[in-house]
N, C-alpha and C positions, 0 to 999 in steps of 0.2 A: 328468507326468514332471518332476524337478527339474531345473532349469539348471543347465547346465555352469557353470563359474567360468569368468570373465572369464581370458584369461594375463595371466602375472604380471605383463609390460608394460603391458598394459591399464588394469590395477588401478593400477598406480601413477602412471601417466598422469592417469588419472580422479580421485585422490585429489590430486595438484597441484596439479588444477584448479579441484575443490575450496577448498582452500586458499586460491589466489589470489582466490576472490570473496569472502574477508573482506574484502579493501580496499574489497567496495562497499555505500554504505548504502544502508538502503531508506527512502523520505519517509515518513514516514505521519501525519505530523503528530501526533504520540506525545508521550506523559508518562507519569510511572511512578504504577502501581497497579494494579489490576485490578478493583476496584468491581463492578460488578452483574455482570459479563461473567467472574465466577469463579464463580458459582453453575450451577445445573444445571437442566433442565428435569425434571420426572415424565415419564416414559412417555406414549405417545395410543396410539389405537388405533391399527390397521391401515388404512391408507389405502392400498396399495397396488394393488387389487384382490386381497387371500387371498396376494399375494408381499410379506412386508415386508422391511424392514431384514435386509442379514446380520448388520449392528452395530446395538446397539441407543443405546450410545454413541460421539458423535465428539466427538476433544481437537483444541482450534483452539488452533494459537501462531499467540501475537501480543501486539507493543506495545499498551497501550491509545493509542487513536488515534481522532480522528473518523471516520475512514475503517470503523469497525469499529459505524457507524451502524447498516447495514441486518442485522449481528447482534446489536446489544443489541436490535431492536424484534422481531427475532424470539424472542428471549427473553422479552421483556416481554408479549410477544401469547399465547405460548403455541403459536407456530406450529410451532417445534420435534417441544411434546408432542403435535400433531396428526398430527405423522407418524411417531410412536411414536418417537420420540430423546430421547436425553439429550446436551446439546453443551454440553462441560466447554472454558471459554478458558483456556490455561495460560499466563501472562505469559513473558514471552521478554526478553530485554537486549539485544538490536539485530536488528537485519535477518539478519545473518552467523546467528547464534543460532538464529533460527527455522528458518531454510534448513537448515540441522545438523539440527536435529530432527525436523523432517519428511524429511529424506532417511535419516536413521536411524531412524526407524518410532515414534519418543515419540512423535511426535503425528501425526494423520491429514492438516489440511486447515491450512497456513498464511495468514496475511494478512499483506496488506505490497505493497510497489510491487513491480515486474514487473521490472528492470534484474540485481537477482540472478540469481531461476531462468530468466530470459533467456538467461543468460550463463553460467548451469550448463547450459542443453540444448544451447548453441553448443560450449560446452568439450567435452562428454560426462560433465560430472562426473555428472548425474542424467539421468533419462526424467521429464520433469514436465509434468501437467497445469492448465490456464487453467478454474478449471469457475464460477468468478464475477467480475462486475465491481461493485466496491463503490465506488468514487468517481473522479469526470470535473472537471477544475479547473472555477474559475468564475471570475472577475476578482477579484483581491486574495487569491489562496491560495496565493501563493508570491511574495514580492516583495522587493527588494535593499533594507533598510532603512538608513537612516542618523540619529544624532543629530541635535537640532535646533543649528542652527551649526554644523555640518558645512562645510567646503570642499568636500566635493563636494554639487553643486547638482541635478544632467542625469546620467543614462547616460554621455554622452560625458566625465563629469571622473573614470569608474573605469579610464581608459588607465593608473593608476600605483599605484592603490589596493591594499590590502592585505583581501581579501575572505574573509569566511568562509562556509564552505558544512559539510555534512552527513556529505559523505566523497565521496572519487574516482569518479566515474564513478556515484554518485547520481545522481537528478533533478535538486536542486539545484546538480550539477556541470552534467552535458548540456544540461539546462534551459537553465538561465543560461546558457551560453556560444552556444547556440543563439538565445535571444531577444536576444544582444547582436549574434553575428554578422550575425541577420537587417536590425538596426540600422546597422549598416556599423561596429560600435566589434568590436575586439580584444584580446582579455583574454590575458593567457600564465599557463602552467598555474601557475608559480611565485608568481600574484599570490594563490591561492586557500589558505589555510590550513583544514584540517579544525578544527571545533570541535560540539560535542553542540547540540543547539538550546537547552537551558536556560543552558546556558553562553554563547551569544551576547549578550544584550543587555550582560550584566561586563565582555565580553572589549570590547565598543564603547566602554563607561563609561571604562572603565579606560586605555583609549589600542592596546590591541595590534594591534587590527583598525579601516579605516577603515568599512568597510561589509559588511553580513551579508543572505547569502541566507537567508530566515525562510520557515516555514509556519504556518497556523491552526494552533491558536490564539495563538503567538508572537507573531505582527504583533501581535493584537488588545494581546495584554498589554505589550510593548512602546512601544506608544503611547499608552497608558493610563497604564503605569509612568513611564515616561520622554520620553515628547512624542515619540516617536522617528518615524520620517516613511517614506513610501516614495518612493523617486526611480523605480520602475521594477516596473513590472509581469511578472515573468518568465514566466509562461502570460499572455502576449499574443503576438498577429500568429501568427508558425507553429509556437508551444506552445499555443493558446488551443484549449481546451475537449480537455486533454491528459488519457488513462489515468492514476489517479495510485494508485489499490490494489485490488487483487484477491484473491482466493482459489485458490490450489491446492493442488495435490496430487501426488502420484506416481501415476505409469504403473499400479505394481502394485495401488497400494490402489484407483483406478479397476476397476482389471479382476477384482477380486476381491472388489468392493463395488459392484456397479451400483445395487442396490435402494438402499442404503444412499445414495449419492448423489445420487441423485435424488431422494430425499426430502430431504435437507441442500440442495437448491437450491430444489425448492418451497418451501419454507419459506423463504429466503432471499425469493426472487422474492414472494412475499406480503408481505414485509418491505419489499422497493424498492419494491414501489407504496404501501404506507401507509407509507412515509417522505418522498415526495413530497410529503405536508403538514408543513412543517415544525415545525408543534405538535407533530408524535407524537414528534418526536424532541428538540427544546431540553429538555423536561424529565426526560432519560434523560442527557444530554450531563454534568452533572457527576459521574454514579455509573461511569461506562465511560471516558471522557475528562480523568475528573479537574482540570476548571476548575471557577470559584466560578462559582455562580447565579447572578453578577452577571452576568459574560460571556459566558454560557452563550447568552442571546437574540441577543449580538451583532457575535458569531465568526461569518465567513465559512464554513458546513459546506461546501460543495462539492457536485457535483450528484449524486445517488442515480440511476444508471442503471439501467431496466428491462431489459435484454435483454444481451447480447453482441455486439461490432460487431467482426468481424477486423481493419477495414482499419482500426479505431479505435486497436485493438491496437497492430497493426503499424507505429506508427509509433513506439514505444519501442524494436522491434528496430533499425530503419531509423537512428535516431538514435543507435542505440549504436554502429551500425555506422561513423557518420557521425564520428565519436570515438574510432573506435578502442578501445571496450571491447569489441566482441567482433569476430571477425577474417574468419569467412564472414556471408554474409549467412542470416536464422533464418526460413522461412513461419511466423510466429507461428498461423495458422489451423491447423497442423497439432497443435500442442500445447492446443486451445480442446476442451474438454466440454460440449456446448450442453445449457442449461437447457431440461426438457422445456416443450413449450407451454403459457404460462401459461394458454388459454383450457382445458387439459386435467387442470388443476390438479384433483386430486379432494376437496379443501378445499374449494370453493365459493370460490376464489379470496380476495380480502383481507380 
């Protein structure tokens, strides 16, 4: 039976809402391209048991990004075509972008850090589903970089700095001010200027900004490019070993695609445990991520998690709440699609 429209308040309610999470970026430690992760997989069989796919294609928006690891190697493996899909990435121009288009139905299954569609199921702009966890910081994958000769030396000498970050209420907004406050140092919102992460290391050069919150592979190339230094760890103390990109979806395409996504996660989950060797993935890293082979070996990837952890989750809701980007508090567990059990995988697992 179709559903009623939302009333007209409703709707417009939800579409403000909308609206207002263009202010937030998502990390995903992104460059532009789309390299391997534009191509498509052929068809597999049916793995289902005799129930396959309702789709036989799924479009993922998304930044090219490290983060978007554990689905280039499902690409690359063929784990896709083993559960009869074809999974088209359609490059997207920011975090904002992608959330649009998956909530508009271009694409089925977005990637990208979690503080958006967080902050769209808090609003009510969207019904969105958690159905993968694609990467878990690791020490040195998000860090406040400074020139070398720098005046500021410590944490403690950004009490007056002029900092750049990602966009409002990003990870490298909440992040940061969370591993400062943990510190006992205080940042005011005014010291923090938005700038793209390619445009960071200029804006340092150049004099506008004193110091930049950076993600892999930035740091790497920054200090490489420019001697550039880290004063500060921002997933450390009680950011360290922080959610930093996942995959979702919408409520509807879940409920009207089960088969279908369940095979888009086995495949996935095959993918996070032969990513666990970091061989399979460095020599994928310049076609999907778009760095040179030089830096490819020795960019910080981040950690490829095998499973879903709520309480893992939940501390991006907790944190945004903690910040005031989003206004009740969100059971992140209630928005999570659990990957069927990888030991039930009918692939013969990795």
């Amino acid at each position: 039976m179709p559903s009623r429209p939302a009333p007209r308040g409703t709707r417009h309610r939800a579409t403000r809402a909308l609206l207002s999470i263009a202010t937030i970026g998502i990390t995903t430690f992104a460059l532009s391209g789309c390299g391997l992760l534009s191509g498509s997989d052929g068809a597999g069989g049916d793995t289902s048991g005799g129930k396959g796919p309702e789709k036989d294609t799924v479009v993922v928006g998304s930044l090219p990004a490290l983060s978007q690891a554990p689905i280039a190697v499902a690409q690359a493996k063929g784990y896709f075509a083993d559960e009869g899909l074809t999974v088209k990435v359609q490059p997207v121009s920011d975090g904002p972008a992608a959330l649009t288009s998956l909530i508009s139905g271009q694409n089925d299954v977005s990637l990208g850090s979690y503080t958006a569609p967080i902050k769209a199921q808090a609003t009510g702009a969207a019904d969105l589903k958690i159905i993968s966890e694609m990467m878990i910081s690791v020490p040195n994958t998000m860090n406040i970089m400074v020139l070398p000769g720098s005046k500021i030396k410590k944490p403690e000498d950004l009490a007056n700095a002029k900092i750049a970050y990602s966009a409002p209420g990003a990870i490298t907004d909440i992040g940061t001010k969370a591993a400062l406050q943990d510190r006992g140092i205080d940042v005011s919102d005014d010291q923090f200027v938005r700038f793209g992460f390619p445009d960071m290391l200029p804006a340092l050069q150049n004099g506008q900004i004193d110091a930049a919150v950076m993600t892999e592979p930035f740091i790497t190339q920054a200090a490489k490019n420019a001697g550039a230094v880290s004063i500060m760890d921002a997933f450390s103390g009680g950011t360290a070993d922080f959610p930093v990109a996942g995959a979702m979806t919408t409520s509807k395409f879940a409920e009207e695609n089960p088969q279908t996504l369940k095979a888009f996660q086995r495949a996935v989950q095959r993918a996070q445990v032969t990513g666990q060797n970091r061989a399979e993935v460095t020599p994928l890293l310049p076609q999907f991520a778009k760095i040179t082979p030089e830096l490819a070996p020795i960019v910080e990837l981040g950690k490829i998690p095998t499973s879903m952890d709520a309480s893992r989750l939940q501390r991006v809701a907790d944190l945004m709440k903690r910040f005031g980007q989003i206004d009740k508090q969100i059971d992140v567990s209630q928005m999570l699609v659990e990957p069927p059990p990888l030991e039930q995988n009918p692939t013969g697992g990795a």
